[in-house]
VOTOR-834076 format. One line per 8 residues: number of its first residue (from 1); their letters; for each residue x, y, z of C-alpha. Coordinates in nm, 3 decimals, m for minus. Layout:
REM residues N
NUM = A = X,Y,Z | ...;
***
This chain:
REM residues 538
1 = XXXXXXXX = 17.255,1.633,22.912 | 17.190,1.281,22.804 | 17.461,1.272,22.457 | 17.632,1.599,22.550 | 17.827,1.436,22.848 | 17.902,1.123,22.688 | 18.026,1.328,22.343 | 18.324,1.479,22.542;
9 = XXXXXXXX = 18.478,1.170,22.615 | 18.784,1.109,22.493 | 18.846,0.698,22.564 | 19.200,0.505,22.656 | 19.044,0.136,22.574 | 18.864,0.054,22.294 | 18.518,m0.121,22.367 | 18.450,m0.475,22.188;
17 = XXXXXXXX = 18.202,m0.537,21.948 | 17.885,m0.738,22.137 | 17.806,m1.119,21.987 | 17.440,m1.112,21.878 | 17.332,m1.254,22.201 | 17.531,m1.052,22.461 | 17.401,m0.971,22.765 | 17.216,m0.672,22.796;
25 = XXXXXXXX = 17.356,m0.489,23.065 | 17.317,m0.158,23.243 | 17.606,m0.047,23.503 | 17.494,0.267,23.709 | 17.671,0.526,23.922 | 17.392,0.651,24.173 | 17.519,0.978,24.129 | 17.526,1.233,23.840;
33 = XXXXXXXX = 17.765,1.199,23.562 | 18.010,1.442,23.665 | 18.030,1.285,23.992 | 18.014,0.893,23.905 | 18.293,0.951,23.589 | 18.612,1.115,23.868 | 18.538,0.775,23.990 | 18.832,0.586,23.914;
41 = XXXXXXXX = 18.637,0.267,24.049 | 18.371,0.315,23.814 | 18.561,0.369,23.552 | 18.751,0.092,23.524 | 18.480,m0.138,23.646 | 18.299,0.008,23.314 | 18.590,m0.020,23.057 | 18.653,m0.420,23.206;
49 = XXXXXXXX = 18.250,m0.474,23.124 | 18.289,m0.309,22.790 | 18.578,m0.487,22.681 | 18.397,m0.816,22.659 | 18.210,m0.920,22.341 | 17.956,m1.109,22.584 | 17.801,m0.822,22.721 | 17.635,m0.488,22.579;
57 = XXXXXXXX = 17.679,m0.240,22.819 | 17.470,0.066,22.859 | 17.591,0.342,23.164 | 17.331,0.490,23.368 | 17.368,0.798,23.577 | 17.133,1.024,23.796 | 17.133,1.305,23.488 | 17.283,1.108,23.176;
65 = XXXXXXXX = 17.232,0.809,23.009 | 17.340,0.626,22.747 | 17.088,0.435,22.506 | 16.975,0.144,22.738 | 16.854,m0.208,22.671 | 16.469,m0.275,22.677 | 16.486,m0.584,22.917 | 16.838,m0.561,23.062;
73 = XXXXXXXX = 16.947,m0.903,23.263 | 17.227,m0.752,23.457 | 17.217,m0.455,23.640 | 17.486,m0.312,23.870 | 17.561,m0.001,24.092 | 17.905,0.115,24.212 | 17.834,0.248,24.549 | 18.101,0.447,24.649;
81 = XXXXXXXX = 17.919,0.701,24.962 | 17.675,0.556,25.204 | 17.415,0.803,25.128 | 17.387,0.780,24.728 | 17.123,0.487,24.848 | 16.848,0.759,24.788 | 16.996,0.787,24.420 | 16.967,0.388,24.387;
89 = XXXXXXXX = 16.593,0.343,24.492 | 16.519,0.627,24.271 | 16.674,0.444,23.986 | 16.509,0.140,24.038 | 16.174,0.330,24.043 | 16.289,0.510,23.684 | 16.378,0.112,23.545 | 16.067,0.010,23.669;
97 = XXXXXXXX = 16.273,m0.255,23.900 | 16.119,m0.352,24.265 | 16.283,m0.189,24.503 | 16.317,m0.532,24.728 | 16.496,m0.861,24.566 | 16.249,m1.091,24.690 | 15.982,m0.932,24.507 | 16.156,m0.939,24.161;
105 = XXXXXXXX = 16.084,m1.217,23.947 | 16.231,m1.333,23.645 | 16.097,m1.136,23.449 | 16.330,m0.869,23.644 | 16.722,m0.854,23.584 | 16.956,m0.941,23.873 | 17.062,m0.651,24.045 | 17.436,m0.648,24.169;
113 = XXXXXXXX = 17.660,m0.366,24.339 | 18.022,m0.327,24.452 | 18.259,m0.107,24.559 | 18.392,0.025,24.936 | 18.108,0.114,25.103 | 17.927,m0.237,24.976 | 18.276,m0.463,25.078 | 18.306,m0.297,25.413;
121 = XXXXXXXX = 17.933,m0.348,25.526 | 17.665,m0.416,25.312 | 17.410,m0.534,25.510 | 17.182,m0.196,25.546 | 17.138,m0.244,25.174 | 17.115,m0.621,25.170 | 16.753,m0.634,25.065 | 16.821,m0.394,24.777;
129 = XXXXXXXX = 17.037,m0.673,24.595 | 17.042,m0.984,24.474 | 17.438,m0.980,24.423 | 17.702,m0.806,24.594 | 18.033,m0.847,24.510 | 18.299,m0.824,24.792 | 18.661,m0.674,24.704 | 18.900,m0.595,24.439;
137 = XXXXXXXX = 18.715,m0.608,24.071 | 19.036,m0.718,23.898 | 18.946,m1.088,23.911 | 18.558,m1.054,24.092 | 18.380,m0.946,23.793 | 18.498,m1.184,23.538 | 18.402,m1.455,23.780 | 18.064,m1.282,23.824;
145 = XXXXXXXX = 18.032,m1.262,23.468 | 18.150,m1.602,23.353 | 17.954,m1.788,23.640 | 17.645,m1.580,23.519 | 17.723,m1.711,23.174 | 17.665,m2.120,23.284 | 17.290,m2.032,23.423 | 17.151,m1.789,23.198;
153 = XXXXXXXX = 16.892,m1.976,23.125 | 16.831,m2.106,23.445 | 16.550,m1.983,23.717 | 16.658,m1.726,23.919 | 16.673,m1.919,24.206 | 16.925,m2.170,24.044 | 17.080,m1.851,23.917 | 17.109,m1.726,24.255;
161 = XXXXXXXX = 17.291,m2.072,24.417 | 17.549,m2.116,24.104 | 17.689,m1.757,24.184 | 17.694,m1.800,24.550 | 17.985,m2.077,24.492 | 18.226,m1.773,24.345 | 18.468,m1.660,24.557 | 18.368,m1.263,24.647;
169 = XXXXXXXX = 18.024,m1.321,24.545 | 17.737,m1.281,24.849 | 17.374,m1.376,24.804 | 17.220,m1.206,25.077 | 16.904,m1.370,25.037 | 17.090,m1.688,25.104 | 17.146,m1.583,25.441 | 16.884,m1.602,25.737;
177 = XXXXXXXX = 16.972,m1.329,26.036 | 16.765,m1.408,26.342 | 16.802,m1.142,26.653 | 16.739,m1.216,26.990 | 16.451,m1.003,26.986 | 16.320,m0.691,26.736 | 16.548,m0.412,26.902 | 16.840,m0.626,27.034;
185 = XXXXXXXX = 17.164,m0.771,26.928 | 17.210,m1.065,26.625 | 17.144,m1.413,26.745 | 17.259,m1.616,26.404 | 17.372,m1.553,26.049 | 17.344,m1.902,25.888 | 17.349,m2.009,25.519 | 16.983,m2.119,25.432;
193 = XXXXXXXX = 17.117,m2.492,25.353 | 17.486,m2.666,25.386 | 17.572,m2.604,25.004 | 17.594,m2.235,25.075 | 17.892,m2.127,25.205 | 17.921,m1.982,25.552 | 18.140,m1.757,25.518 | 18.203,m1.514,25.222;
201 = XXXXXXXX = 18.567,m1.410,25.146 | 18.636,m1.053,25.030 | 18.828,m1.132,24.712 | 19.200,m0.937,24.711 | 19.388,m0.857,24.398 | 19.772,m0.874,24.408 | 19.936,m0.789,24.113 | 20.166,m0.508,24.080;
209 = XXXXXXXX = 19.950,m0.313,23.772 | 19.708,m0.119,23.924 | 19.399,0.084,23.826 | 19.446,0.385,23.571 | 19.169,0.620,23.412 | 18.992,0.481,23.098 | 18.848,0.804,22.976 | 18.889,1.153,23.028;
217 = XXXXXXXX = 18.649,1.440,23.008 | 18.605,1.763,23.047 | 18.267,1.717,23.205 | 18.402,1.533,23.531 | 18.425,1.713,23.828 | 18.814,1.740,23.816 | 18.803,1.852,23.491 | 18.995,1.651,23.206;
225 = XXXXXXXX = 19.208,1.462,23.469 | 19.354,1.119,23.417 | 19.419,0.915,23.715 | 19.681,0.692,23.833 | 19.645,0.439,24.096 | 20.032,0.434,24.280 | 19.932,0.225,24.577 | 19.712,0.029,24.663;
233 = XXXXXXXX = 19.582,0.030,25.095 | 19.812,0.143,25.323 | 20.088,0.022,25.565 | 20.011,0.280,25.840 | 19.688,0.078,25.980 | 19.528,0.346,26.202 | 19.286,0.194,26.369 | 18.972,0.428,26.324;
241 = XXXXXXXX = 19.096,0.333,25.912 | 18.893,0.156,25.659 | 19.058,0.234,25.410 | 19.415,0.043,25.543 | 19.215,m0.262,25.721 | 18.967,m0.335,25.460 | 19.207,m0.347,25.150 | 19.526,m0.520,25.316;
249 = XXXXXXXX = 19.780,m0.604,25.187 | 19.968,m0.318,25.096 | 20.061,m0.293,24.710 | 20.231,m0.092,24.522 | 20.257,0.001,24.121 | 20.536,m0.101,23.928 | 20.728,0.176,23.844 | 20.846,0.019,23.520;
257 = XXXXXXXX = 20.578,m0.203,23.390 | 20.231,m0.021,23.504 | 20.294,0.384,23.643 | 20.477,0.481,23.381 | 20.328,0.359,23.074 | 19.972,0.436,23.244 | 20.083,0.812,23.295 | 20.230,0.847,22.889;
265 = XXXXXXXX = 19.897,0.718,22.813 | 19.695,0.916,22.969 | 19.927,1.263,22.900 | 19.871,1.198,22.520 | 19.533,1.303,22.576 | 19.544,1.588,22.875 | 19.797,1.713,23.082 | 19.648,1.689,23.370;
273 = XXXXXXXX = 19.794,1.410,23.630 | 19.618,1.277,23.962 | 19.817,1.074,24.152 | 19.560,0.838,24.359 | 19.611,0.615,24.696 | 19.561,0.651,25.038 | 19.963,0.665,25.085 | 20.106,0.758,24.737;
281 = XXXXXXXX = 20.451,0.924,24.867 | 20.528,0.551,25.065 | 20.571,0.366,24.746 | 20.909,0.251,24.802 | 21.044,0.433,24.449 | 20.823,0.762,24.472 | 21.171,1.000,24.452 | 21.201,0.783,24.105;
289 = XXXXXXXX = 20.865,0.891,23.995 | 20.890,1.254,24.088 | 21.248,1.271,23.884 | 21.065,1.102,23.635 | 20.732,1.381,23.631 | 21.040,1.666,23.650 | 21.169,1.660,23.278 | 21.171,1.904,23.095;
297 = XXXXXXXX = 20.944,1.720,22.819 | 20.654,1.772,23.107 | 20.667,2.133,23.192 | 20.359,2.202,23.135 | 20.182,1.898,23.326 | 19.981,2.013,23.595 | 20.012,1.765,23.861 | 19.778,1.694,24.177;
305 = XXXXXXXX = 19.878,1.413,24.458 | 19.618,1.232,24.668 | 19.700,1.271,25.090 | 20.054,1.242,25.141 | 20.215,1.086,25.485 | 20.334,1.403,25.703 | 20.712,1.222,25.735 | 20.736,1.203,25.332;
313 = XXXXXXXX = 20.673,1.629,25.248 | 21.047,1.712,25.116 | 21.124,2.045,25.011 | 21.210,1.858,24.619 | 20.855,1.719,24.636 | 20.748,2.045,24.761 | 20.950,2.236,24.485 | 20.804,1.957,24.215;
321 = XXXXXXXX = 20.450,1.998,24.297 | 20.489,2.398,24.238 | 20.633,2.373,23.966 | 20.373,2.102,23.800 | 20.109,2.369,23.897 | 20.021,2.260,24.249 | 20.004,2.524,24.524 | 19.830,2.317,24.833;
329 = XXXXXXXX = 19.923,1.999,24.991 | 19.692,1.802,25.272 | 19.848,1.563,25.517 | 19.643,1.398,25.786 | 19.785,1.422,26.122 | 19.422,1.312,26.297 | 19.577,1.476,26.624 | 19.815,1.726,26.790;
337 = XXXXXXXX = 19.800,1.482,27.081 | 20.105,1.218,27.056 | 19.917,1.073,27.366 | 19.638,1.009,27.114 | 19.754,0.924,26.839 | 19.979,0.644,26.970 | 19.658,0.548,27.062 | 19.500,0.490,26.699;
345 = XXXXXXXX = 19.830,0.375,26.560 | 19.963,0.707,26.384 | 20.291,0.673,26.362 | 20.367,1.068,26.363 | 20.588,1.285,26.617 | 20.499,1.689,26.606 | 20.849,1.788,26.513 | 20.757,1.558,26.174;
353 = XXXXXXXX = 20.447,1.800,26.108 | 20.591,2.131,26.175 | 20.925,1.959,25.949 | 20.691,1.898,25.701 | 20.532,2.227,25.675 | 20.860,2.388,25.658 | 20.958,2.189,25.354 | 20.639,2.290,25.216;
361 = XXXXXXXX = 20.662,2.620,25.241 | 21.070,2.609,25.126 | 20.940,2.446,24.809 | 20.756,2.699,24.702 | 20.412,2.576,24.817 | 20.119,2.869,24.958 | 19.853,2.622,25.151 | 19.877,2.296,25.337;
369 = XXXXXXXX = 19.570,2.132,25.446 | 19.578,1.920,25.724 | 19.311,1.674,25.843 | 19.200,1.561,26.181 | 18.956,1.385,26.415 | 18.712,1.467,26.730 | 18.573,1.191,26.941 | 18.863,0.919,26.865;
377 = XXXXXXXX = 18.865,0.632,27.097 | 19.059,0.749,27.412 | 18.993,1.129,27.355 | 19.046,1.330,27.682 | 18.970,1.736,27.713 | 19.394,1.780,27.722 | 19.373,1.563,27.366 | 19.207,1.828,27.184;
385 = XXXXXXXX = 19.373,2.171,27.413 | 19.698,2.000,27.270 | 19.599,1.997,26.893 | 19.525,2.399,26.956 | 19.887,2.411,27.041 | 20.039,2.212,26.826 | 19.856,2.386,26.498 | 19.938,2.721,26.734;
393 = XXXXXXXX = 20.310,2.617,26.721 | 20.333,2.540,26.384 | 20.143,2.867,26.237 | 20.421,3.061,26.430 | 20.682,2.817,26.252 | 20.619,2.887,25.897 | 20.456,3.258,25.876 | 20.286,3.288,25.541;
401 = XXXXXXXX = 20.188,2.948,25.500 | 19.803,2.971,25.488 | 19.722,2.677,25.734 | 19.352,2.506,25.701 | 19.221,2.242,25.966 | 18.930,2.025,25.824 | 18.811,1.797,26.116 | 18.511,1.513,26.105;
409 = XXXXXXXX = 18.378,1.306,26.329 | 18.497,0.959,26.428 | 18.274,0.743,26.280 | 18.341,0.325,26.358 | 18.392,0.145,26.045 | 18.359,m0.271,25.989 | 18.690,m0.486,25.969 | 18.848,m0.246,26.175;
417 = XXXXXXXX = 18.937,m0.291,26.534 | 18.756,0.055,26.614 | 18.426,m0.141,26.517 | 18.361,m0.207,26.843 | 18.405,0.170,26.959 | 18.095,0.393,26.901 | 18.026,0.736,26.832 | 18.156,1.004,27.097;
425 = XXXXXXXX = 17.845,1.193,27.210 | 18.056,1.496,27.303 | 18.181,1.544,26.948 | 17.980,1.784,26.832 | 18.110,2.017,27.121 | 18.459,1.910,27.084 | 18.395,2.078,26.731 | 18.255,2.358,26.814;
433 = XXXXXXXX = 18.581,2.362,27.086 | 18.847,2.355,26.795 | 18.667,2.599,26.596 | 18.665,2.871,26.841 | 18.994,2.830,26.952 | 19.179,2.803,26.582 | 18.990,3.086,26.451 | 19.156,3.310,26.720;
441 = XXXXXXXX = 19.460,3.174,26.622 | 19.383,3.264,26.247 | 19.348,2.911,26.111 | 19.044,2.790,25.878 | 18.900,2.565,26.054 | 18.652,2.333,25.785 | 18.443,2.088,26.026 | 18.259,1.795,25.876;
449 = XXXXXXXX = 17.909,1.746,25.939 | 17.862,1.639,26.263 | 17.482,1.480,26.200 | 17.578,1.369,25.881 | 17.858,1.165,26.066 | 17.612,1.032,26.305 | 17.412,0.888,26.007 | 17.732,0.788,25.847;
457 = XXXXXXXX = 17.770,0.583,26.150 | 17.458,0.431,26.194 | 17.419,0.278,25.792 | 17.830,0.199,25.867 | 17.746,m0.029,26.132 | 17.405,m0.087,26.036 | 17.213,m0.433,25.996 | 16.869,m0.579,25.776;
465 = XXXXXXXX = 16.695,m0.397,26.013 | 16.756,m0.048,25.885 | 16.614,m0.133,25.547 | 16.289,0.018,25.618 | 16.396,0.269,25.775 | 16.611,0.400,25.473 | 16.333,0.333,25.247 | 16.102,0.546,25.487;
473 = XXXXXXXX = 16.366,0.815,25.466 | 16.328,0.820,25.131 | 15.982,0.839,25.129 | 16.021,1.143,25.362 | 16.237,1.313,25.211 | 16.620,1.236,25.269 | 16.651,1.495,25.542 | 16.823,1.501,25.889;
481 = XXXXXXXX = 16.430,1.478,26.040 | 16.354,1.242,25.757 | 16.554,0.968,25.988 | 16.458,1.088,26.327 | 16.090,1.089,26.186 | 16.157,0.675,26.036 | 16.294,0.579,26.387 | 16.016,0.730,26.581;
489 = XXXXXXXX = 15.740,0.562,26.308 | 15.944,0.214,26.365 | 16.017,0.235,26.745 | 16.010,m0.129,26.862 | 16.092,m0.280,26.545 | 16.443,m0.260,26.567 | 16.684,m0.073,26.818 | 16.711,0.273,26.902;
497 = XXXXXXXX = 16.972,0.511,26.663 | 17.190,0.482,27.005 | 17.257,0.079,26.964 | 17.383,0.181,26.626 | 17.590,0.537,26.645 | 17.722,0.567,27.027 | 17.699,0.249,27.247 | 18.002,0.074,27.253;
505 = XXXXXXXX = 17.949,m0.316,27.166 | 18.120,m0.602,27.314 | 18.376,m0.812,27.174 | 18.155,m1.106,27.209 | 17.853,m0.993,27.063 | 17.760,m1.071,26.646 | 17.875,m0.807,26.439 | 17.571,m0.809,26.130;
513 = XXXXXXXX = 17.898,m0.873,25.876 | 18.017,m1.117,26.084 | 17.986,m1.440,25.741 | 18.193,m1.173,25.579 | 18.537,m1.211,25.603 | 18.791,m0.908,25.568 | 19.108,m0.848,25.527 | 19.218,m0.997,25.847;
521 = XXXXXXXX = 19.064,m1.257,26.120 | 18.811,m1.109,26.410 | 19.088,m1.245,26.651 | 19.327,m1.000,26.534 | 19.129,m0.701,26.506 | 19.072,m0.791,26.894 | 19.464,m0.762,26.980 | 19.475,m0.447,26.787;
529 = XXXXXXXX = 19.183,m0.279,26.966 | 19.351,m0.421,27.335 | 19.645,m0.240,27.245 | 19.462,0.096,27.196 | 19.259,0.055,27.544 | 19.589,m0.039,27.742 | 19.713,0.312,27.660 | 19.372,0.473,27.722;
537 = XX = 19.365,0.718,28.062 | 19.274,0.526,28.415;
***
């Protein structure tokens, strides 16, 4: 598959030239090509590499690859799912690259990585990399690469300082983590000497032009789509949600100067339109941008929208999505509990849902997908008997709509103030609770993983300790047993999968991304998470 994947592509940038001594560089998706290219991340992060005459860049994927450099100096991974770490060792092993930083040399390249699950919490993966780079790309990796420029030549060490002075950039090898003993909580996180910063900033982009594809395919898993970026976070700030938290402030597209431009780009090449963000239908001129997607010149655009707030589903979006060759819509509603989801901040009354699914169905549309949680913070028995009803109340509302209910597991995520809150043990029956009772109720009920979640959960909140344990899981395999099988082989070295997944941690204690600083202060994640627990059941 090596040239037949990359032969499809049809580009929307045009790659620079390299100078005769570029950097040779490889940037790898740990994932295979169909995967790693629907990444609009990884996409753009590759086109803003390729457009510089300083580099030679060569992409790297699980199944494809492009013609790579002999003795690369860079190489970087965009790591956008927890468990694609098996994909990264094995990649290493395939460049012949040591698996650890400390034991690469300079004969090695340095090895940097980026991307959401990296900036929220990279420290499970810390001794994987000698660079990590922490936020938005817009700005990061020129920095990276421009910094990198001044000590090429340098030893890696040197190397190693010089980029730890850039905003966004973390060394984690410049960072010493002592515990209070093997299996309990973080004692320090220092900076190995005062000229190392203590604290590393995630770096934020603010501009109003946000990210668009920069090639299309029919090999990617959507097939042929080109993607828009309309917003950028989310103003909603539920507090289970990473996604919000980590990438504050909310910003939106301009209409004028980016979306629209970006979209008659990309339709000159396919007619297929994905409209990405976490809240696309809040930008503040989204009726603008529908009108706009409804001439007549794009009838035969076929046009797919990202999660949509409940309160925004109008019948005319509704009506425009039908006729742009959309039949299903997803909202996330998380609960059917008000009680609960006052509780994590969603800002959502059930007459707004079952509203919402009428307009759906009015505008023509067959299938709404809604999205939910078990085990949130607060969760009583009533919580989850009054999601039954509510999805009960609204299949009776709008016969014919097919309804589906995909549910997951709460799983704590850094620089949010759920952080603290761990894994509900009862989950997995809470689950098995809303299956039974939807399916008698004729709704298709798609549950997430509920192991998987658990192990979500532990690398989410994980620290340096876990580092042998995910090579060992590796080693064994990458199964469920491959990690119950690592923490029984390492018992005593570092604490028990409970400390990580379920127990609740205290305010007070070190969090292992504590030098890393969010999106917003420690202090206020506090007074967010105090409002949650003062509206929690005596």
């Amino acid at each position: 598959m090596t040239q037949s994947a990359f032969a499809a592509e049809r580009l929307l940038f045009t790659p620079a030239t390299p100078n005769t001594d570029a950097i040779p560089t490889i940037f790898a998706f740990p994932n295979e090509y169909s995967v790693g290219i629907t990444s609009l991340g990884y996409q753009v992060v590759w086109a803003t590499l390729a457009m510089r005459t300083d580099l030679q860049v060569s992409r790297l994927f699980t199944d494809a690859r492009e013609t790579l450099p002999r003795s690369p100096e860079l190489v970087g991974f965009s790591l956008s799912w927890e468990l694609d770490y098996i994909n990264i060792f094995n990649l290493l092993a395939w460049l012949e690259i040591p698996r650890r930083a400390k034991e690469r040399d300079r004969t090695h390249p340095l090895v940097f990585g980026g991307g959401p699950v990296l900036t929220a919490n990279p420290e499970p993966f810390a001794d994987f990399f000698d660079i990590i780079l922490l936020g938005d790309g817009e700005h990061l990796l020129g920095n990276l690469i421009d910094a990198y420029q001044q000590v090429r030549t340098s030893d890696r060490f040197e190397q190693l300082r010089h980029l730890a002075q850039v905003p966004g950039i973390y060394i984690p090898s410049l960072y010493q983590v002592d515990y209070h003993d093997l299996t309990g909580t973080i004692k320090s996180i220092q900076p190995i000497d005062g000229t190392i910063p203590n604290q590393v900033e995630k770096q934020t982009y603010r501009g109003n032009v946000l990210s668009a594809s920069t090639v299309v395919t029919e090999k990617a898993a959507w097939e042929n789509i080109y993607m828009v970026e309309v917003v950028r976070s989310c103003p909603e700030m539920c507090r289970f949600c990473l996604a919000s938290y980590l990438t504050l402030p909310f910003r939106t597209a301009s209409i004028e100067t980016s979306l629209i431009p970006a979209i008659e780009r990309g339709l000159k090449v396919t007619n297929r339109l994905g409209l990405l963000g976490a809240s696309v239908t809040q930008h503040p001129e989204f009726t603008d941008l529908l009108d706009y997607l409804s001439q007549a010149q794009y009838d035969d655009l076929r046009l797919s929208i990202a999660s949509v707030r409940t309160n925004t589903v109008t019948e005319k979006l509704a009506q425009t999505l039908v006729k742009r060759g959309t039949r299903s819509l997803t909202i996330a509603v998380e609960s059917g509990s008000e009680r609960l989801r006052a509780i994590i901040n969603k800002k959502l009354e059930n007459d707004e849902i079952i509203q919402a699914a009428v307009n759906a169905k009015a505008g023509g549309l067959n299938n709404l997908k809604l999205y939910g949680m078990a085990g949130l913070p607060g969760e009583e028995p009533e919580d989850l008997a009054a999601t039954v009803a509510t999805i009960q109340t609204l299949k009776k509302a709008v016969p014919g709509l097919r309804l589906t209910f995909g549910c997951s597991t709460f799983v704590p995520k850094a620089h949010t103030p759920f952080q603290w809150w761990g894994v509900n043990p009862q989950a997995e029956k809470r689950l098995k609770f809303l299956e039974k009772q939807l399916q008698r109720s004729g709704v298709e009920f798609r549950p997430e993983s509920y192991n998987w979640s658990v192990i979500q959960a532990l690398i989410s909140r994980g620290d340096r300790r876990l580092s042998h344990l995910l090579e060992l899981t590796r080693d064994y395999g990458d199964s469920l047993g491959s990690y119950r099988r690592a923490f029984k082989q390492l018992r005593g070295q570092l604490p028990e999968l409970d400390f990580y997944v379920y127990d609740n941690w205290s305010t007070e204690q070190i969090l292992p991304w504590q030098h890393l600083q969010g999106a917003l202060p420690t202090a206020t994640l506090i007074k967010h998470l105090d409002s949650a627990i003062a509206q929690f059941r005596p």
